[in-house]
TORGUBA-952683 format. One record per residue (C-alpha): residue in one letter; x, y, z; residue number from 1. Coordinates in nm, 4 decimals, decimal comma. Layout:
// residues N
SEDREN code c1 c2 c3 pos
SEDREN A X Y Z NUM
...
END
This chain:
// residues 326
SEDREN code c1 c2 c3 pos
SEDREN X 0,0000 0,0000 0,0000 1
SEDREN X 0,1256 0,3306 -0,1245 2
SEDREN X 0,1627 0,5535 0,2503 3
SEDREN X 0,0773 0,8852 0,1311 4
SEDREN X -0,1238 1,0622 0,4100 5
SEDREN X 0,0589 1,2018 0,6522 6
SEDREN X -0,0066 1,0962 1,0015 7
SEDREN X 0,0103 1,3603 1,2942 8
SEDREN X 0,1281 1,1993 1,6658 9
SEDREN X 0,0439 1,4344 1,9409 10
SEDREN X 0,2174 1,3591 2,2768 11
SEDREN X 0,1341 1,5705 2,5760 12
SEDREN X 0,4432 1,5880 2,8432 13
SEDREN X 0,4377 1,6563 3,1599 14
SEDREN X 0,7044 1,5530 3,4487 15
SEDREN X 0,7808 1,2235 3,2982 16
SEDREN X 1,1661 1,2332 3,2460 17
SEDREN X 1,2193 0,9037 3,3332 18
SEDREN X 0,9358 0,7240 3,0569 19
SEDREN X 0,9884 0,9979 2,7833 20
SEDREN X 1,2157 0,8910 2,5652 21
SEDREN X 1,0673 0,5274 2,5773 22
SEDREN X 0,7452 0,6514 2,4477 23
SEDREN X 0,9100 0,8640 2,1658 24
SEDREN X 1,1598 0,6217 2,0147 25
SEDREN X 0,8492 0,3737 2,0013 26
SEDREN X 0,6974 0,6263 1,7967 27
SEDREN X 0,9804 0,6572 1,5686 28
SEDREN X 1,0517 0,3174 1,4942 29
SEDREN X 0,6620 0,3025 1,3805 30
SEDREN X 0,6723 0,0860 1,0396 31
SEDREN X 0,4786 0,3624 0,8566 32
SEDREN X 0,6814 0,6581 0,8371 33
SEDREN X 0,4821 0,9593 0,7092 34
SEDREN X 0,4275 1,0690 1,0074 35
SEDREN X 0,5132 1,4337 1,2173 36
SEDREN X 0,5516 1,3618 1,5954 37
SEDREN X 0,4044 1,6943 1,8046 38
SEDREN X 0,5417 1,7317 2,1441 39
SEDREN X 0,3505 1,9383 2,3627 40
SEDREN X 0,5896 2,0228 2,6736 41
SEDREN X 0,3154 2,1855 2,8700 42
SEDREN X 0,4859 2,3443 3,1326 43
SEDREN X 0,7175 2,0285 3,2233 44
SEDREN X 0,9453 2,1422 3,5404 45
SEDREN X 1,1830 1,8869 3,4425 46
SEDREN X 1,4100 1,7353 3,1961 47
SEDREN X 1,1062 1,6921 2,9880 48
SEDREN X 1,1744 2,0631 2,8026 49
SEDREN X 1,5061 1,9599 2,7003 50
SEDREN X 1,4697 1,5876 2,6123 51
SEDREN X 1,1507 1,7099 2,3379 52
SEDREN X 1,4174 1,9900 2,1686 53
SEDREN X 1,7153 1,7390 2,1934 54
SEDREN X 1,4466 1,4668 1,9630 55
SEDREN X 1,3345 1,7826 1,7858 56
SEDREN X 1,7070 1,8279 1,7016 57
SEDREN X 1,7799 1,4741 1,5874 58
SEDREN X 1,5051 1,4437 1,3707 59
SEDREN X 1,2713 1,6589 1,1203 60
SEDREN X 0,9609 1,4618 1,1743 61
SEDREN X 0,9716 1,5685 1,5449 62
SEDREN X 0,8284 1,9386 1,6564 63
SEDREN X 0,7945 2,0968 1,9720 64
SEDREN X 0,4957 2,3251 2,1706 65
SEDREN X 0,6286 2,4431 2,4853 66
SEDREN X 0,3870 2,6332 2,6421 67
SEDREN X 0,2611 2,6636 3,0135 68
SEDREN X 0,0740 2,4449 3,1804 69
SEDREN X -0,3118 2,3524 3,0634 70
SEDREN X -0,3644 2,0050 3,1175 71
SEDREN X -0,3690 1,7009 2,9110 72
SEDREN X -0,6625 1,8669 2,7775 73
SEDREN X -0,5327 2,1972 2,6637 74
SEDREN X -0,1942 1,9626 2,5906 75
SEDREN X -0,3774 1,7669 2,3188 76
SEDREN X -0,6140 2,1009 2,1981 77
SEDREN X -0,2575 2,2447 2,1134 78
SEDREN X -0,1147 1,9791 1,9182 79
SEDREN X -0,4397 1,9538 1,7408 80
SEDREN X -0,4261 2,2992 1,6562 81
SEDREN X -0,0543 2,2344 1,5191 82
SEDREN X -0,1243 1,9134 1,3445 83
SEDREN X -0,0907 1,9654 0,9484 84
SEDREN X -0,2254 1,5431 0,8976 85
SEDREN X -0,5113 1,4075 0,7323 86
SEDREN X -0,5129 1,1377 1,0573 87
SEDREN X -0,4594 1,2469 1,4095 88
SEDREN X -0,3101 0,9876 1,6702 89
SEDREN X -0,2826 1,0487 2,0376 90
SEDREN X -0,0163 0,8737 2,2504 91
SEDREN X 0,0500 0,9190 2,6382 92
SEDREN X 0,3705 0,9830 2,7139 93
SEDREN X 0,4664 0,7400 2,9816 94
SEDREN X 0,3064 0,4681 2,7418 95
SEDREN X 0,4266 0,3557 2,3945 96
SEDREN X 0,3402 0,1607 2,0700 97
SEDREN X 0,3960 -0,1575 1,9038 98
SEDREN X 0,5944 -0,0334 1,5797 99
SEDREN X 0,2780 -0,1452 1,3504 100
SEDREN X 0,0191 0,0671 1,5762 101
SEDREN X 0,0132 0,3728 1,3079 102
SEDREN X 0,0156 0,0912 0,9857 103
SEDREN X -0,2468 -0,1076 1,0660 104
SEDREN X -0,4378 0,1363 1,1955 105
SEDREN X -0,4010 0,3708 0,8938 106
SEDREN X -0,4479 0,0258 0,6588 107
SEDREN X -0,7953 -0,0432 0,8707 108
SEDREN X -0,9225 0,3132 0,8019 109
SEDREN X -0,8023 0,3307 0,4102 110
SEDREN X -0,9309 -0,0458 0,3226 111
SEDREN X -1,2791 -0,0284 0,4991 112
SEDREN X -1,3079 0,3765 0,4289 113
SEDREN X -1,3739 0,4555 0,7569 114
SEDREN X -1,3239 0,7948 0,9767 115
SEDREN X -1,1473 0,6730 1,2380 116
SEDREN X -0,9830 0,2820 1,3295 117
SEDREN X -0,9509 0,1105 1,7072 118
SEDREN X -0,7358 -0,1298 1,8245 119
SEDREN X -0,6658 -0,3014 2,1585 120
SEDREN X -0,4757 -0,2313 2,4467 121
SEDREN X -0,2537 -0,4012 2,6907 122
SEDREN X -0,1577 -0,2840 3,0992 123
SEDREN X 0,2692 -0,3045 3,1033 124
SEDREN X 0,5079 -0,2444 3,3370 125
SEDREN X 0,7863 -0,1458 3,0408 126
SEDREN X 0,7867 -0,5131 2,8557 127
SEDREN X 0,6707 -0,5747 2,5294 128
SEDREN X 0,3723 -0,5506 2,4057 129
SEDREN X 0,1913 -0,8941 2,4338 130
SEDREN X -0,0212 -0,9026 2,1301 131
SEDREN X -0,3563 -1,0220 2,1769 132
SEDREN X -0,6947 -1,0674 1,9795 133
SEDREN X -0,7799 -1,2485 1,6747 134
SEDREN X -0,6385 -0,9720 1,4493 135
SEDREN X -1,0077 -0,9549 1,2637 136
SEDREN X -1,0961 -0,6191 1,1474 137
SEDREN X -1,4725 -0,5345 1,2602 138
SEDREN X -1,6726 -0,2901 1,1305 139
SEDREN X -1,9190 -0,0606 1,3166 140
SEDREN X -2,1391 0,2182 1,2655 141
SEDREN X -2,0869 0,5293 1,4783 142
SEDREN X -2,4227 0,4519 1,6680 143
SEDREN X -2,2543 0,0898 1,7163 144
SEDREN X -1,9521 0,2882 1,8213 145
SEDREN X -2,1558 0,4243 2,1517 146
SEDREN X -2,3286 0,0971 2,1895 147
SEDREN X -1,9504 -0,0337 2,2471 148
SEDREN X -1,8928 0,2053 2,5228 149
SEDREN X -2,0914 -0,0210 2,7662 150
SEDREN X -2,0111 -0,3398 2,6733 151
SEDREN X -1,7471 -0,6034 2,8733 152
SEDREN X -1,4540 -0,4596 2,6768 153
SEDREN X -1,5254 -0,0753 2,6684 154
SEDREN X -1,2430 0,0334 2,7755 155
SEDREN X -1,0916 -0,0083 2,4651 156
SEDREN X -1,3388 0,2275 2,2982 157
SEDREN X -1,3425 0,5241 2,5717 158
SEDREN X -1,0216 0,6347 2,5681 159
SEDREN X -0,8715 0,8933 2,3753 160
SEDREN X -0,5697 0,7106 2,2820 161
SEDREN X -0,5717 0,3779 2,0948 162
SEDREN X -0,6520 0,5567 1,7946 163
SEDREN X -0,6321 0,6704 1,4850 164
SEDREN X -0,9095 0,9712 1,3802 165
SEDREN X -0,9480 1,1512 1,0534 166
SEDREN X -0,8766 1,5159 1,1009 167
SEDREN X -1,2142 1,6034 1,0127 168
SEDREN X -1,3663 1,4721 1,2926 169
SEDREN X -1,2138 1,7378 1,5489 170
SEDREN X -1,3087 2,0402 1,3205 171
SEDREN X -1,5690 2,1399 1,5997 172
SEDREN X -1,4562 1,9270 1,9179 173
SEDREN X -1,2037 1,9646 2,1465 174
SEDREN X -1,0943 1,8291 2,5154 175
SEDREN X -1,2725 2,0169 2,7828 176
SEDREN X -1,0014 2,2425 2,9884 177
SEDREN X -0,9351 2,1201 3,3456 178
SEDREN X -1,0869 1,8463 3,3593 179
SEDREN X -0,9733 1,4792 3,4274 180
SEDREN X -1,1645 1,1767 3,2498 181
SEDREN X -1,1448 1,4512 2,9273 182
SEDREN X -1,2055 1,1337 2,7191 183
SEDREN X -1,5249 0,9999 2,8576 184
SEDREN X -1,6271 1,4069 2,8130 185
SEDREN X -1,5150 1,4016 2,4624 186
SEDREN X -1,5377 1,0112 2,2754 187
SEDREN X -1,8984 0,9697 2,2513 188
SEDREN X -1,9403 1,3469 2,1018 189
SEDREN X -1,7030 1,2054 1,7827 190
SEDREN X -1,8439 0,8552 1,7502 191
SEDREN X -2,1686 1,1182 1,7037 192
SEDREN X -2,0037 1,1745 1,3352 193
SEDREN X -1,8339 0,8513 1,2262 194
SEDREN X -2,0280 0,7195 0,9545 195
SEDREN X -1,8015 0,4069 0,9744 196
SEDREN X -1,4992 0,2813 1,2188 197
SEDREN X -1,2790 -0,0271 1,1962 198
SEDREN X -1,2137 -0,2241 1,5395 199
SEDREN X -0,8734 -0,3925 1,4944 200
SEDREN X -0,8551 -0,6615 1,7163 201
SEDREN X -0,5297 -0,6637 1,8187 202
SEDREN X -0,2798 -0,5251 2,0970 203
SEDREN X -0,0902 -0,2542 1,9493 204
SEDREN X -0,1046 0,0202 2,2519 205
SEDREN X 0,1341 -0,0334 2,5338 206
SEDREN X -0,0444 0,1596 2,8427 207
SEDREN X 0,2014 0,1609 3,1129 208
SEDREN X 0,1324 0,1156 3,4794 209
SEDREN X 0,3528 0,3530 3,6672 210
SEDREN X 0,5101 0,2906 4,0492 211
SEDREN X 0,2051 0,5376 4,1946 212
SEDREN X -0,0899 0,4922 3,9592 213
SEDREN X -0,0640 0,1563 4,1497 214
SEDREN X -0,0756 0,3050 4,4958 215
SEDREN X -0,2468 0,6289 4,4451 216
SEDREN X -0,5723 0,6931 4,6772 217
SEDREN X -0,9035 0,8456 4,5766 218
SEDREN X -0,8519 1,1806 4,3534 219
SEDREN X -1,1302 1,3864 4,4693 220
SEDREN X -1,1436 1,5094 4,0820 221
SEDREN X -1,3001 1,1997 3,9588 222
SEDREN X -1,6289 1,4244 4,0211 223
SEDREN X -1,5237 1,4951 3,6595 224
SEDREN X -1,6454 1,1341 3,5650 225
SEDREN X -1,9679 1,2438 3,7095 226
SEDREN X -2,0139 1,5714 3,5151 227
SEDREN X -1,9290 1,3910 3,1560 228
SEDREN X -2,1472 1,0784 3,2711 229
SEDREN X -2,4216 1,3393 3,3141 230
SEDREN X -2,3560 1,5305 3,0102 231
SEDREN X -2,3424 1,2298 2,7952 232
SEDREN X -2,6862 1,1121 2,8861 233
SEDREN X -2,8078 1,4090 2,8182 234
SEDREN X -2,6651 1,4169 2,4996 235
SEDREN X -2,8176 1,0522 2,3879 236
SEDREN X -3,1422 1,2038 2,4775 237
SEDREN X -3,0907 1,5205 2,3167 238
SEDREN X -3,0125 1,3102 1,9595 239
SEDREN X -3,2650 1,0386 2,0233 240
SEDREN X -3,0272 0,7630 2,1191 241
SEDREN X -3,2886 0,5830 2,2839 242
SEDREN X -3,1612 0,2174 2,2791 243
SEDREN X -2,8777 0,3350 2,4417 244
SEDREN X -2,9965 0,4829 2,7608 245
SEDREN X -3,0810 0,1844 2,9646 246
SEDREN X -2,7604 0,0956 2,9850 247
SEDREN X -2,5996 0,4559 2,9514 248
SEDREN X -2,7932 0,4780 3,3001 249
SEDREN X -2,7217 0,1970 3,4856 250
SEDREN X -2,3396 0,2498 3,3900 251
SEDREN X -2,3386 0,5879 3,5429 252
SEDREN X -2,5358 0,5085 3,8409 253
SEDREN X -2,2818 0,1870 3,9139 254
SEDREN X -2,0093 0,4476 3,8444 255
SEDREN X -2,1683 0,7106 4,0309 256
SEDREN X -2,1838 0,5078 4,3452 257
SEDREN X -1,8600 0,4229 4,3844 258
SEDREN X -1,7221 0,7735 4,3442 259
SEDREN X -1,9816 0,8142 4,6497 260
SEDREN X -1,8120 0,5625 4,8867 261
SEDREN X -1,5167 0,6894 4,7975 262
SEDREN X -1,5599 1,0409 4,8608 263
SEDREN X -1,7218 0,9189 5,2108 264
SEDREN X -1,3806 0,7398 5,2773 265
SEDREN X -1,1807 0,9936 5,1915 266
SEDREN X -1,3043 1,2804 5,1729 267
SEDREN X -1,4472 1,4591 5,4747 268
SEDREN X -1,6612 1,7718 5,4603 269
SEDREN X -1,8247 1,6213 5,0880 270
SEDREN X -2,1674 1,5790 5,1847 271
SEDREN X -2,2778 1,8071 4,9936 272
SEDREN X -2,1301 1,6054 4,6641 273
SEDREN X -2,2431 1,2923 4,8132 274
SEDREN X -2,6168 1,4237 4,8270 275
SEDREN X -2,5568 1,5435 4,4373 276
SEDREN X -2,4678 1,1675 4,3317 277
SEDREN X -2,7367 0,9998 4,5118 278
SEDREN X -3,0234 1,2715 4,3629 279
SEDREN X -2,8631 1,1836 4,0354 280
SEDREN X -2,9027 0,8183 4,0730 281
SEDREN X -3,2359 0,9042 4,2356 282
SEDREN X -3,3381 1,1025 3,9208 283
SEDREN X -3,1969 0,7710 3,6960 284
SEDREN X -3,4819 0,5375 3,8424 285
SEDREN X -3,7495 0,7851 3,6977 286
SEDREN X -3,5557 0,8657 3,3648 287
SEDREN X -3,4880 0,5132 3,2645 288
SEDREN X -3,8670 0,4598 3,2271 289
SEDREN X -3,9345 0,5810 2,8926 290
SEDREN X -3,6931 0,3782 2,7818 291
SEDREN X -3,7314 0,0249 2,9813 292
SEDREN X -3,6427 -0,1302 3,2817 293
SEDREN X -3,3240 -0,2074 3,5189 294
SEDREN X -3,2362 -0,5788 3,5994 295
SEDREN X -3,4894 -0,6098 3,9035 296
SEDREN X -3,1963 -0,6628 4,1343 297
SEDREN X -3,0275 -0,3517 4,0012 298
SEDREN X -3,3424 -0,1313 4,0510 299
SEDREN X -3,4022 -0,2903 4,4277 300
SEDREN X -2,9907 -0,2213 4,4950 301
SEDREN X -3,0429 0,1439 4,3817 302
SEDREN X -3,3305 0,1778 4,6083 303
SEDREN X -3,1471 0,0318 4,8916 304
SEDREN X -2,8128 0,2697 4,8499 305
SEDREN X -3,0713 0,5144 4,8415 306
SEDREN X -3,2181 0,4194 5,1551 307
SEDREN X -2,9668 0,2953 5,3264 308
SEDREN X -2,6048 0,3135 5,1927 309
SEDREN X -2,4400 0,1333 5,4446 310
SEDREN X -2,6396 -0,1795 5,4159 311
SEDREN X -2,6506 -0,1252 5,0591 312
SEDREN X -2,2413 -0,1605 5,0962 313
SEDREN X -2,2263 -0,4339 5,3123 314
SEDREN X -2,4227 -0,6237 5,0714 315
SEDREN X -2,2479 -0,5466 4,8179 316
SEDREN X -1,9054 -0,6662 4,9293 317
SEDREN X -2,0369 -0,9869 5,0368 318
SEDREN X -2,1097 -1,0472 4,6235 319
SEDREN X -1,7778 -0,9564 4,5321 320
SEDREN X -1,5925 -1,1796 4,7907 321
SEDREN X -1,8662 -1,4179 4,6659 322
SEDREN X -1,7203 -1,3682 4,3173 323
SEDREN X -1,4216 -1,3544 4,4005 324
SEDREN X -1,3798 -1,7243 4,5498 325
SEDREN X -1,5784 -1,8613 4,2384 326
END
């Protein structure tokens, strides 16, 4: 296949000297090479600033943003904003990429004439890649594309960066400034336009699990999940995505309610957020009747966390250990 479009990499960095240059020489060894690599040092306080001019240095294809500091979100708005290719890619820079991630990707999108092409990830701790999946290409619809985001193996079709998106698609969207969970704000709004996307069923994305992502507590800024749960209901509604917002409910509420414990573990003095969640899953058991029913036992747990969260808890770890022993 003739490799003529040019492919645009955008890599946000911030304060991760010691996984940088990992992530970038991944990118560089990628087997199709028509690409531009955008680093956008967004206020970095460390070596970061000089390791993305040192690459920029070494090789053409590489360019650098430095700019101060605005969040993944306003890191990936810039390097859309600077991107001159007809497909946009979006790579973490403490993870990296099998060296085929950008050709098969680009091969899925040009042979099924899609907008935009999906593949699987993996969780490593700076091995290889194992590569998973059948390798089957799937095709979906963008509606399909939003069913996908609630079924066992949605993960792989939330996040922002296992990817590859035809420019066009971002013409009126961006990541939402200061936020966290930007993708789960932002996914579902461009699945909206795809007319056609190609699942690649393999593991070509390398996200890496760092030292304290293992460790780290509650982050009292996963709220955020809340507000672009909210907003995306509203928006299935809004655009008549009706077959979607049984389960678009339940998801949120499940997700929803454990943001609540966890708040009430950790964070003192958040009633007042706590009493948000539970009016919104409160609201949920009235809005999801237009559109059909919860699982009986879902719809009774609801009511009990409603009525009594603590039981409601107890409960509920009992199933998992349950689960768990199975």
């Amino acid at each position: 296949m003739k490799m003529e479009d040019l492919i645009s990499v955008i890599i946000p960095v911030f304060r991760v000297e010691a996984y940088l240059r990992r992530c970038v020489d991944s990118v560089l060894v990628q087997t199709y090479e028509n690409m531009e690599i955008i680093l956008v040092d967004d206020g970095s306080d460390d070596g970061c600033p000089a390791i993305c001019d040192a690459y920029a240095g070494q090789d053409e294809r590489v360019q650098v943003i430095h700019q101060k500091n605005a969040g993944l979100s306003g890191a990936r708005n810039a390097g859309i904003e600077r991107a001159g290719g007809r497909y946009l890619a979006f790579v973490d820079s403490d993870d990296y990429l099998s060296p085929e991630f950008l050709e098969r990707l680009y091969k899925a999108c040009v042979e099924t004439d899609s907008d935009m092409s999906v593949c699987r990830w993996e969780y490593v701790k700076g091995e290889a890649i194992p590569e998973r999946g059948s390798g089957e290409i799937k095709i979906f619809t963008g509606r399909q594309m939003l069913g996908n985001l609630y079924i066992p193996d949605g993960a792989y079709f939330v996040v922002a960066w296992n990817k590859l998106y035809r420019r066009e698609l971002f013409e009126s969207i961006r990541y939402p400034l200061g936020r966290i969970h930007e993708d789960e704000a932002t996914t579902y709004r461009i699945y909206h336009q795809v007319r056609r996307a190609a699942y690649v069923d393999v593991s070509l994305y390398g996200y890496f699990v760092t030292p304290s992502s293992i460790t780290r507590g509650f982050n009292p800024r996963r709220l955020d999940w809340v507000k672009a749960g909210a907003e995306r209901i509203d928006f299935f509604e809004e655009w008549g995505y009706s077959e979607l917002m049984v389960s678009a409910l339940q998801a949120f509420a499940d997700g929803s309610i454990d943001i609540y414990f966890g708040m009430k573990d950790e964070l003192p003095g958040s009633d007042k957020e706590q009493r948000w969640i539970a009016e919104l899953v409160r609201k949920g058991l009235k809005r999801v009747k237009p559109y059909g029913k919860f699982p009986l036992r879902t719809e009774i747990g609801y009511r009990l966390f409603l009525a009594c969260p603590g039981v409601y808890r107890k409960l509920l770890d009992r199933v998992k250990s349950e689960n768990g022993k199975q």
